[in-house]
C-alpha positions in Angstrom: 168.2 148.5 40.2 170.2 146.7 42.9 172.0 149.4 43.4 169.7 152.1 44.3 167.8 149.1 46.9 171.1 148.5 48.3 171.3 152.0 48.9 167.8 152.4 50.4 168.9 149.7 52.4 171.6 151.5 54.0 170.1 154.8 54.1 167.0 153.6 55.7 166.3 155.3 59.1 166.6 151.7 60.7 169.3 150.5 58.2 173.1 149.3 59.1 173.9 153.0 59.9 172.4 152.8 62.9 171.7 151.5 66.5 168.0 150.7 65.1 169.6 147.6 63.1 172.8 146.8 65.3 170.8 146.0 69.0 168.5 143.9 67.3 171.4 142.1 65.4 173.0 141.5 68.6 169.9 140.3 70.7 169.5 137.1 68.1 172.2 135.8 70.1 169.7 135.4 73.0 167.5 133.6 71.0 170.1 131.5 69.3 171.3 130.6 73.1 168.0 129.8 74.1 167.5 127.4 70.4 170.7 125.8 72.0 169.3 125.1 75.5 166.6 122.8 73.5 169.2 120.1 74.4 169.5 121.1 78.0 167.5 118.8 80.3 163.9 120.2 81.5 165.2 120.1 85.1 167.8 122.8 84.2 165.6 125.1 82.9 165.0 128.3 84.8 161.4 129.4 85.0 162.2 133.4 85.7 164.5 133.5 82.9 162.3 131.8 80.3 159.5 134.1 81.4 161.7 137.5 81.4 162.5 135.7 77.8 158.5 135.7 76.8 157.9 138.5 78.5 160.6 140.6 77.1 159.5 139.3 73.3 155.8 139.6 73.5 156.3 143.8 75.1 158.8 144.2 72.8 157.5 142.4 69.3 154.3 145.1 69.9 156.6 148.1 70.4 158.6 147.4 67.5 155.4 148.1 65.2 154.4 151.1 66.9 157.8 153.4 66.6 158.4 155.2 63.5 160.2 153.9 61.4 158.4 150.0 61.9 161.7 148.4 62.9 161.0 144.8 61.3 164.5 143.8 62.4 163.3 144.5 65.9 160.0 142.9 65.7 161.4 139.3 63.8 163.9 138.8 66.3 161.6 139.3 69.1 159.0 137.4 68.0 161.5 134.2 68.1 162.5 135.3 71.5 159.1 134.9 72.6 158.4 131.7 70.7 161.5 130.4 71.9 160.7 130.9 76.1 157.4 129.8 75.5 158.5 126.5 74.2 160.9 125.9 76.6 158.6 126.8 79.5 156.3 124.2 77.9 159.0 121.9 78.3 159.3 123.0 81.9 156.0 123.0 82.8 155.5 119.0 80.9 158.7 117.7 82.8 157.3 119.2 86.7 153.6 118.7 86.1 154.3 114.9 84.8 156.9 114.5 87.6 154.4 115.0 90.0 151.7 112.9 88.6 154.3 109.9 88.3 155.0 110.6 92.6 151.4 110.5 93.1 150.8 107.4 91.3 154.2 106.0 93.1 152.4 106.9 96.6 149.3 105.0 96.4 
């Protein structure tokens, strides 16, 4: 039994045997990277990158279920790509927003 779903595992047409399973193994590293920058001050954060980061997960997370075969590597790894921009541009967007309300209230 765990034989014969090891090998459908790694016969699969997105299995370990092919680019289909090692791109999207590789890209969690950009979403690992972007987990770590959840220490990284608000000020530091880059707003073209964290939206390249969305972007890139949202377009791809829908592709990903429309190729044959679904590559559910592709789409998991995606999906936390665009869950983590969208947090940190959340972060981003509550740091400058509250920023500026703090200056205005400073002014008057």
């Amino acid at each position: 039994m765990a034989t014969s779903k090891l090998q459908a595992f790694l016969n699969h047409p997105a299995g370990p045997k092919t680019i289909h399973f090692w791109a999207p193994a590789f890209k969690w590293g950009i979403s690992i990277a972007n987990v770590a920058d959840f220490a990284k001050p608000p000020e530091k954060i880059s707003y073209p990158q964290q939206i390249a980061v969305t972007c890139t997960g949202l377009i791809w997370s829908r592709y990903s279920l429309v190729i044959t075969p679904k590559n559910w590597n592709l789409f998991s790894v995606n999906v936390a790509m665009a869950g983590t921009g969208i947090y940190q541009l959340t972060r981003k967007l509550q740091h400058d927003y509250s920023a500026e309300a703090e200056t205005a209230v400073a002014k008057e």
